[in-house]
Biopython code that builds the backbone (N, CA, C, O; Angstrom):
import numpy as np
from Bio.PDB.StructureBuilder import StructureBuilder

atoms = [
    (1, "UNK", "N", (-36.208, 56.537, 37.362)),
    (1, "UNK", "CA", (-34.861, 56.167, 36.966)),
    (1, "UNK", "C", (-34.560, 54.708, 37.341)),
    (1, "UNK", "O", (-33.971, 54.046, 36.486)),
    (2, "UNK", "N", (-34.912, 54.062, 38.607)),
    (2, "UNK", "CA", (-34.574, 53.003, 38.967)),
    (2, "UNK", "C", (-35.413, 51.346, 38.099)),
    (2, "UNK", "O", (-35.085, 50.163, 38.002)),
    (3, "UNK", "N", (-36.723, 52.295, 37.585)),
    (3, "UNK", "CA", (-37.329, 51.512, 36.834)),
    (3, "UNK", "C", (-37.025, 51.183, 35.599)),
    (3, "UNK", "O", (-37.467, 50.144, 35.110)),
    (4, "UNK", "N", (-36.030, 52.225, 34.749)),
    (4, "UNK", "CA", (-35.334, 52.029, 33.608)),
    (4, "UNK", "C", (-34.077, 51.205, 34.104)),
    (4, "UNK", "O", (-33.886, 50.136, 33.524)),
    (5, "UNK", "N", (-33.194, 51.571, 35.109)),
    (5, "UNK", "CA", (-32.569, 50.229, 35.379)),
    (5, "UNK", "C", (-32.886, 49.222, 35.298)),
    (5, "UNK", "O", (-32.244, 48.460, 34.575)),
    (6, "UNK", "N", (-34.078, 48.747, 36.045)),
    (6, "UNK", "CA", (-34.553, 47.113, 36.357)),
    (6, "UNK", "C", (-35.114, 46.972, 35.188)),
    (6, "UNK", "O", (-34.920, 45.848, 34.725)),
    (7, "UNK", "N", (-35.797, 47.736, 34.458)),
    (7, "UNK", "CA", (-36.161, 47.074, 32.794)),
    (7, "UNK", "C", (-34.756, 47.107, 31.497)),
    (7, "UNK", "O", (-34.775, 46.540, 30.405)),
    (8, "UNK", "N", (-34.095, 47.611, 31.843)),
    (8, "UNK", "CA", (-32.646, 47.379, 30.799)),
    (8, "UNK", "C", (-31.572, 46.015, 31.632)),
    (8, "UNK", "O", (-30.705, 45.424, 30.989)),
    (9, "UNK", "N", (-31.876, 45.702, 33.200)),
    (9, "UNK", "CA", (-31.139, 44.616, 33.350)),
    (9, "UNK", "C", (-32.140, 43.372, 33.314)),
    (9, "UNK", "O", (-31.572, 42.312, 33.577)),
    (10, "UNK", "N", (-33.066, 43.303, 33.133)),
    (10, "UNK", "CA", (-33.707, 42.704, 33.015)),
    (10, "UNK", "C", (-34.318, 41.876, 31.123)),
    (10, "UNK", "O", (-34.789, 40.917, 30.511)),
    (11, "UNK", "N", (-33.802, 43.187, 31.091)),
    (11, "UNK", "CA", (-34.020, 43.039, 28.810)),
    (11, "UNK", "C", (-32.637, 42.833, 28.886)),
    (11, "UNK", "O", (-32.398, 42.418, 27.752)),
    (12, "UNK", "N", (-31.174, 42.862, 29.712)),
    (12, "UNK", "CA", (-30.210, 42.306, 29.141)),
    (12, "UNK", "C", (-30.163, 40.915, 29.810)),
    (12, "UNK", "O", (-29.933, 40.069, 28.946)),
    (13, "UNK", "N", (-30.308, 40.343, 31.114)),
    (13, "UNK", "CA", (-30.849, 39.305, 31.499)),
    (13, "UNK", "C", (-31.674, 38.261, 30.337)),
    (13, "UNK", "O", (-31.392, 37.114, 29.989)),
    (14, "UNK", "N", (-32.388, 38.837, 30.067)),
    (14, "UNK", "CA", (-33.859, 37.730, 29.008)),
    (14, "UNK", "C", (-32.488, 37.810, 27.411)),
    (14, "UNK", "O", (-32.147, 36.859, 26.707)),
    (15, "UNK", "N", (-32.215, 38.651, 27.354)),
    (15, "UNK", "CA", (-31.075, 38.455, 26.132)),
    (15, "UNK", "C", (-30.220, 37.527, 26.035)),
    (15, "UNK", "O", (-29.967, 36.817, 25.062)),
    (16, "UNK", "N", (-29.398, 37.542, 27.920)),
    (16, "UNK", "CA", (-28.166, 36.389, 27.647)),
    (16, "UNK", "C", (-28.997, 34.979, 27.711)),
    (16, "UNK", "O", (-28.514, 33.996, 27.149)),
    (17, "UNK", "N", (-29.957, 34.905, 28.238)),
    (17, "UNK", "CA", (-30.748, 33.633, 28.639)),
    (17, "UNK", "C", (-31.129, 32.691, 27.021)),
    (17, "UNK", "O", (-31.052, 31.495, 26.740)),
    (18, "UNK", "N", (-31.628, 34.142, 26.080)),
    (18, "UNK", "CA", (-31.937, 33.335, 25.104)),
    (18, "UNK", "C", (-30.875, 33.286, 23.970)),
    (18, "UNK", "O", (-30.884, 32.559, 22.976)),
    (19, "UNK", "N", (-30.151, 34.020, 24.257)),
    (19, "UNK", "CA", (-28.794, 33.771, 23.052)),
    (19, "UNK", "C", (-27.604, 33.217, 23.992)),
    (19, "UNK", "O", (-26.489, 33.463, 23.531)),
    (20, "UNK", "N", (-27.613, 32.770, 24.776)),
    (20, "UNK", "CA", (-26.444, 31.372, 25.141)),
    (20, "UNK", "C", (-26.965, 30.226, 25.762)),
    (20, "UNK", "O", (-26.289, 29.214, 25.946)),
    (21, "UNK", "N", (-28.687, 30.398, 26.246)),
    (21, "UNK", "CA", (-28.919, 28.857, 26.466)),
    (21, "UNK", "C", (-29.895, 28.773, 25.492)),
    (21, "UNK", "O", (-29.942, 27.606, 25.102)),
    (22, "UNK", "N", (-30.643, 29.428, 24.956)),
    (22, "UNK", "CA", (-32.032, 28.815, 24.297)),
    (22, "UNK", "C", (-31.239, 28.523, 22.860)),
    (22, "UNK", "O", (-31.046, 27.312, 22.747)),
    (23, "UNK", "N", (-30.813, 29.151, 21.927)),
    (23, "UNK", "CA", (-30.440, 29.433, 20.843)),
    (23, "UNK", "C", (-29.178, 28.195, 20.667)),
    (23, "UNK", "O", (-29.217, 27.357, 19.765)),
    (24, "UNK", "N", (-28.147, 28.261, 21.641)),
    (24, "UNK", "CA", (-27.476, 27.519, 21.358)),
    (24, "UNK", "C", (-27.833, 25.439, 21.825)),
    (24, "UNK", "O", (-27.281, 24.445, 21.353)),
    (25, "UNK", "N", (-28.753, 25.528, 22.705)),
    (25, "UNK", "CA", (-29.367, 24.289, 23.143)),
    (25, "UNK", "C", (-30.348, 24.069, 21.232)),
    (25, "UNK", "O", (-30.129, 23.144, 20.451)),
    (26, "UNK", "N", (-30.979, 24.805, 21.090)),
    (26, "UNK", "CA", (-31.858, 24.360, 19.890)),
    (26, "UNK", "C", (-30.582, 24.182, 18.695)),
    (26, "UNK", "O", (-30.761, 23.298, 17.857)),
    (27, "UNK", "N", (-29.412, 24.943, 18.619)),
    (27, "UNK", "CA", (-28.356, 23.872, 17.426)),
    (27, "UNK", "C", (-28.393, 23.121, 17.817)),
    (27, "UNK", "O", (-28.791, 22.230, 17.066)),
    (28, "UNK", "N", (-28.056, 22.661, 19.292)),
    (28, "UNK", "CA", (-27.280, 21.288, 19.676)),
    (28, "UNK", "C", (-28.380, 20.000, 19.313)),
    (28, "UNK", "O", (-28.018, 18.890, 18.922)),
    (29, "UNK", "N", (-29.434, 20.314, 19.481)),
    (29, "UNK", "CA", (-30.338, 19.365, 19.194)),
    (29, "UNK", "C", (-30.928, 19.389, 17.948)),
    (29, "UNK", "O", (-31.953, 18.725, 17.793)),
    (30, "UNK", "N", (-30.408, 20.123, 16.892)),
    (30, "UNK", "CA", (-30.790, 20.110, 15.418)),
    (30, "UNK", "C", (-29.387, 18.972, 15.182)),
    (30, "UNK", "O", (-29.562, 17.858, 14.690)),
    (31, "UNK", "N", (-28.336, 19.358, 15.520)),
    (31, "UNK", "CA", (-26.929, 18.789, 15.120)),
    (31, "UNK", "C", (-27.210, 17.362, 15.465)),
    (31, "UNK", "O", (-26.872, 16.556, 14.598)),
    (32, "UNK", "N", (-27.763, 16.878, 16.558)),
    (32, "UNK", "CA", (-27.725, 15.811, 17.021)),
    (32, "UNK", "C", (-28.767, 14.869, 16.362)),
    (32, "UNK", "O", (-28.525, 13.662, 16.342)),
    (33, "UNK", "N", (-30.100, 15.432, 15.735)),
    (33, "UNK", "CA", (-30.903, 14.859, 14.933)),
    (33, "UNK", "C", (-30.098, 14.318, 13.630)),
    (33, "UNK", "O", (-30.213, 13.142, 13.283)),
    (34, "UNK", "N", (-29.271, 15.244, 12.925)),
    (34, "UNK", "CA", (-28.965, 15.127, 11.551)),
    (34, "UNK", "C", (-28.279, 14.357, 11.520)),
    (34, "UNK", "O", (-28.141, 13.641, 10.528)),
    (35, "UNK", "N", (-27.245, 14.166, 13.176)),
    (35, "UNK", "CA", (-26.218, 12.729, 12.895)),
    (35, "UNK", "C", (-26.628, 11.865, 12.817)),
    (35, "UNK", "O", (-26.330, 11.054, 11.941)),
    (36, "UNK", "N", (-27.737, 11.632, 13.968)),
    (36, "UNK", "CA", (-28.626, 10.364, 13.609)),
    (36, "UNK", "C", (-28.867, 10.073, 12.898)),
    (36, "UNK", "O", (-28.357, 8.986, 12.626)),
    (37, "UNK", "N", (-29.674, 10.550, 12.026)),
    (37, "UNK", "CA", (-30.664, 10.558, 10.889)),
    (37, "UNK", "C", (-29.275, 9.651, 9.486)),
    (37, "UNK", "O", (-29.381, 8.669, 8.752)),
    (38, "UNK", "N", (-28.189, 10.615, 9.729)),
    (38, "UNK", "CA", (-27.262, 10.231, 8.718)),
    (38, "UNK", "C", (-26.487, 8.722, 9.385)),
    (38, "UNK", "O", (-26.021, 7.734, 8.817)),
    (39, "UNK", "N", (-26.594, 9.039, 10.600)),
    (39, "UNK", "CA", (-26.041, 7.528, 10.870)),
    (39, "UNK", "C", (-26.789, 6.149, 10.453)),
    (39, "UNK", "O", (-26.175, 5.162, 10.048)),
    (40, "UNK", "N", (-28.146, 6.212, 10.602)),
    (40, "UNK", "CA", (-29.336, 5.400, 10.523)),
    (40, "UNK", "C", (-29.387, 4.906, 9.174)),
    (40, "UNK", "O", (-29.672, 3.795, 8.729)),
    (41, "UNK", "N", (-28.960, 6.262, 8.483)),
    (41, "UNK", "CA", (-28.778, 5.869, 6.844)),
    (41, "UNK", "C", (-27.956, 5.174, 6.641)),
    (41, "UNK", "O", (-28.239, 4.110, 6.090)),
    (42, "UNK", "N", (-26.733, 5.431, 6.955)),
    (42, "UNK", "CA", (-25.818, 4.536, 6.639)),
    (42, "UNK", "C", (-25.822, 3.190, 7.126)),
    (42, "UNK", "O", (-25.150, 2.247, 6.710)),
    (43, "UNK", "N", (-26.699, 3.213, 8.101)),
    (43, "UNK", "CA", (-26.473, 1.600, 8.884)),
    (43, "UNK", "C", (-27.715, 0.847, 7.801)),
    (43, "UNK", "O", (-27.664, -0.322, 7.419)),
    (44, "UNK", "N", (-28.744, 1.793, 7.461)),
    (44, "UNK", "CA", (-29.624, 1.076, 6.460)),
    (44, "UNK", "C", (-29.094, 0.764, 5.190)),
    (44, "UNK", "O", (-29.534, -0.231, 4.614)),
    (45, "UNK", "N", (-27.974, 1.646, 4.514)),
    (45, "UNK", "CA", (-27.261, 1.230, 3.235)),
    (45, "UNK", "C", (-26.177, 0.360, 3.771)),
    (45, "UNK", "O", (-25.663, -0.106, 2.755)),
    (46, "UNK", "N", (-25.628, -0.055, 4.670)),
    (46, "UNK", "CA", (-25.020, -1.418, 4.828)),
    (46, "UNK", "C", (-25.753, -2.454, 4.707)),
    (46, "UNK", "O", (-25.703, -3.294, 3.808)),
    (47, "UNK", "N", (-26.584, -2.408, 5.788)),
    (47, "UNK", "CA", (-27.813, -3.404, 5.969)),
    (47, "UNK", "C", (-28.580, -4.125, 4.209)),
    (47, "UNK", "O", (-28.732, -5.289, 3.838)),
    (48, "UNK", "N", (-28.957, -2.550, 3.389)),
    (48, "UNK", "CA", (-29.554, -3.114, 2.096)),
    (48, "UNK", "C", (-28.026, -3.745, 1.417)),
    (48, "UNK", "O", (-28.143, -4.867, 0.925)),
    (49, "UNK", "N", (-26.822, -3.208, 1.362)),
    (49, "UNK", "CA", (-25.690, -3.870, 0.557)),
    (49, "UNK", "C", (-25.807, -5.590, 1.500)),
    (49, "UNK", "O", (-25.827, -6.717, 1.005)),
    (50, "UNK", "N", (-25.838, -5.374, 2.268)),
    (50, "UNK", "CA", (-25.575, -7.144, 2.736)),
    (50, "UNK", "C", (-26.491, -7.958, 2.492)),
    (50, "UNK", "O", (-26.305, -9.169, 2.367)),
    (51, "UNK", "N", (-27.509, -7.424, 2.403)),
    (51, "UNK", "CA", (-28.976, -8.276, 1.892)),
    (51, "UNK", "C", (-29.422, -8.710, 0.343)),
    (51, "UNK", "O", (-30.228, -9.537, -0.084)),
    (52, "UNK", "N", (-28.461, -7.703, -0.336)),
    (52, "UNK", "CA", (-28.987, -7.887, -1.367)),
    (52, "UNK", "C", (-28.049, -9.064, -2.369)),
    (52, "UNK", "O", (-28.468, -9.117, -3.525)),
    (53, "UNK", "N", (-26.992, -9.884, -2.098)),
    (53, "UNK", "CA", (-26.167, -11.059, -2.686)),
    (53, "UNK", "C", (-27.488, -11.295, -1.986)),
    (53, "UNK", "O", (-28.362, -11.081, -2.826)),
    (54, "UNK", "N", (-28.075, -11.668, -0.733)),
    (54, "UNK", "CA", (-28.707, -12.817, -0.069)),
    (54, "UNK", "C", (-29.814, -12.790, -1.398)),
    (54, "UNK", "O", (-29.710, -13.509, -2.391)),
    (55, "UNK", "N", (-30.720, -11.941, -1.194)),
    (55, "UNK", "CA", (-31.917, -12.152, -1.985)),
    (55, "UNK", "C", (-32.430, -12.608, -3.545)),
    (55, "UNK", "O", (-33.581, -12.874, -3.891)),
    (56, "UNK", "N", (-30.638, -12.611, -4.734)),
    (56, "UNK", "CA", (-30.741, -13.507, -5.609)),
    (56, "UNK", "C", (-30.749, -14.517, -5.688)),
    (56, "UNK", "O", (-29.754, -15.103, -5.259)),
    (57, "UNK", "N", (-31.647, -15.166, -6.163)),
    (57, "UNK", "CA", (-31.009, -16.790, -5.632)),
    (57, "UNK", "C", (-29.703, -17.507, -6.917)),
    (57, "UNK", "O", (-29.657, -17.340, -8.136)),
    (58, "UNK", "N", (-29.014, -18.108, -6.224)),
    (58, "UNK", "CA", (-28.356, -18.392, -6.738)),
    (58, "UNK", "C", (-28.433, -19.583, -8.098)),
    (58, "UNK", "O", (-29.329, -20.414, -7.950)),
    (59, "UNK", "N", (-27.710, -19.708, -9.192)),
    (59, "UNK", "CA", (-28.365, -20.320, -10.389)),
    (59, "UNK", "C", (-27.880, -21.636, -10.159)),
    (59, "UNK", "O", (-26.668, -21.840, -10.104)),
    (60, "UNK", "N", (-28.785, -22.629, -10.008)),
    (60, "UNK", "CA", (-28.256, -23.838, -10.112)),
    (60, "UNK", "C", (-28.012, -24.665, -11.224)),
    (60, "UNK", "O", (-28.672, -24.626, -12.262)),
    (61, "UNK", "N", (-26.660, -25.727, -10.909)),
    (61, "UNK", "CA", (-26.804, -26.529, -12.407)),
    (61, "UNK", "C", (-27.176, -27.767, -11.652)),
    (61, "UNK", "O", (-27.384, -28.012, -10.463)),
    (62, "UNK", "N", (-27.187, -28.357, -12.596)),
    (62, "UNK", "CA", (-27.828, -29.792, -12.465)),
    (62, "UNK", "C", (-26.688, -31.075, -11.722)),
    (62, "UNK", "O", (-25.620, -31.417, -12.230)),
    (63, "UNK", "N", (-27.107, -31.464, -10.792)),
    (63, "UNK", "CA", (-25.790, -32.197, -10.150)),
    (63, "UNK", "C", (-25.602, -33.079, -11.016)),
    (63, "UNK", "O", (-26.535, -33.550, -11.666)),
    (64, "UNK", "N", (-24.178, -33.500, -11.185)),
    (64, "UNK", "CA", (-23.566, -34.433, -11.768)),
    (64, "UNK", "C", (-23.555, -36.047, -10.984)),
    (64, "UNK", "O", (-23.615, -36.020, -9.755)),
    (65, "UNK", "N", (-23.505, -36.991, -11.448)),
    (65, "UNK", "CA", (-23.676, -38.172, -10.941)),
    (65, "UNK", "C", (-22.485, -38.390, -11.073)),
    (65, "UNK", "O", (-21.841, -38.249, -12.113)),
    (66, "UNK", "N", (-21.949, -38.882, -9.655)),
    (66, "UNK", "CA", (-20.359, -39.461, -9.174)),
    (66, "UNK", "C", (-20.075, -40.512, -10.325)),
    (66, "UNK", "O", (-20.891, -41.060, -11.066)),
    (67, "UNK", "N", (-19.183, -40.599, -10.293)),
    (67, "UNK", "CA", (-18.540, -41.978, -11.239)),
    (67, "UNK", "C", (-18.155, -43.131, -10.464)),
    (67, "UNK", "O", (-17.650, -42.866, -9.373)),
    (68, "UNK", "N", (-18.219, -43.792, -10.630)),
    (68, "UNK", "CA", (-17.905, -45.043, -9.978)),
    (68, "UNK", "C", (-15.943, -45.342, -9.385)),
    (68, "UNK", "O", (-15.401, -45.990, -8.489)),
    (69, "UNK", "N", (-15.619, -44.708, -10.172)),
    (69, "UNK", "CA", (-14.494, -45.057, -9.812)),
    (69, "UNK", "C", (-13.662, -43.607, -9.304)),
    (69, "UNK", "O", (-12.483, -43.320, -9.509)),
    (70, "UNK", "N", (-14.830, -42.727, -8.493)),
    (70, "UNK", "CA", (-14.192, -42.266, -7.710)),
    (70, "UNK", "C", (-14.610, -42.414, -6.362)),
    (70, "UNK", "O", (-14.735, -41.344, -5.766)),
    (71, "UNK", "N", (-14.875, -43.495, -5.682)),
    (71, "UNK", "CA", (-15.073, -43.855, -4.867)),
    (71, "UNK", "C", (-13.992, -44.793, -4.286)),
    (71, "UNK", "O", (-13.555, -45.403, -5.262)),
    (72, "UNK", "N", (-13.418, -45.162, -3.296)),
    (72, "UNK", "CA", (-12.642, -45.830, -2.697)),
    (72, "UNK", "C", (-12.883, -47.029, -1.992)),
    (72, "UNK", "O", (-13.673, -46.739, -1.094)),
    (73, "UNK", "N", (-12.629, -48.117, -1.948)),
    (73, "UNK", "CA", (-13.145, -49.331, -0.979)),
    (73, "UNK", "C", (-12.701, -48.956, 0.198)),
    (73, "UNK", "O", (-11.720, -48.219, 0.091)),
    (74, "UNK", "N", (-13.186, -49.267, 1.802)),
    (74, "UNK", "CA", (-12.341, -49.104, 2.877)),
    (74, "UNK", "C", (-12.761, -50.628, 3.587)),
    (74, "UNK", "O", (-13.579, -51.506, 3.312)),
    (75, "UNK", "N", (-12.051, -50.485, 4.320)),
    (75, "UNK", "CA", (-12.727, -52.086, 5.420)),
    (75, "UNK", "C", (-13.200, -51.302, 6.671)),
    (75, "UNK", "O", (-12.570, -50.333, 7.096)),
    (76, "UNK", "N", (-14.245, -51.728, 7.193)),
    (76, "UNK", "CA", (-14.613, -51.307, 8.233)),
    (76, "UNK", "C", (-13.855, -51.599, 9.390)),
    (76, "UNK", "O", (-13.212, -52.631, 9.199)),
    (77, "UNK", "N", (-13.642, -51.054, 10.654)),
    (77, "UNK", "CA", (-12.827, -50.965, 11.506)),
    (77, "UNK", "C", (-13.506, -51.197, 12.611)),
    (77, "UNK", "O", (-14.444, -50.471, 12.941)),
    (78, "UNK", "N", (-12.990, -52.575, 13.547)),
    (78, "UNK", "CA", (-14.109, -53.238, 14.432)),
    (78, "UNK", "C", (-13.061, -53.033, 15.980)),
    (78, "UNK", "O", (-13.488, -53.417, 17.069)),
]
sb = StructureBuilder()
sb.init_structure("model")
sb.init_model(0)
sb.init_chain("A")
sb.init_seg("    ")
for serial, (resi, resn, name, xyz) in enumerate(atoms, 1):
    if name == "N":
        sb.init_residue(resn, " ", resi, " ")
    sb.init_atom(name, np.array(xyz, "f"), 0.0, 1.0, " ", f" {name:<3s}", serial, name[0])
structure = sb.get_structure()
């Protein structure tokens, strides 16, 4: 009789052990992967949106040559 005790508190023992620490520790560390994972993404789709104005180059035109008369005389200042 005493041996069916110690094997039913013992099978309810190994029960609470794995359904409130094992079970609920393995969500917590699935949950905590996926934020990452989704955070990382998002910091990589910022990262590609900011990079990508950089990497067209921009179209150049052909510089224009100043005109002469937009230039100003000054006197130098001694």
């Amino acid at each position: 009789m005493l041996r069916w005790i110690l094997i039913v508190f013992f099978g309810w023992l190994l029960y609470k052990l794995v359904f409130n620490i094992i079970v609920p520790g393995y969500r917590l560390t699935q949950k905590v992967k996926r934020q990452m994972s989704d955070m990382q993404e998002g910091m990589r789709q910022q990262y590609e949106a900011q990079q990508a104005p950089q990497q067209a180059p921009p179209a150049q035109r052909p510089a224009e040559k100043p005109r002469k008369d937009d230039y100003l005389d000054f006197e130098e200042i001694k």
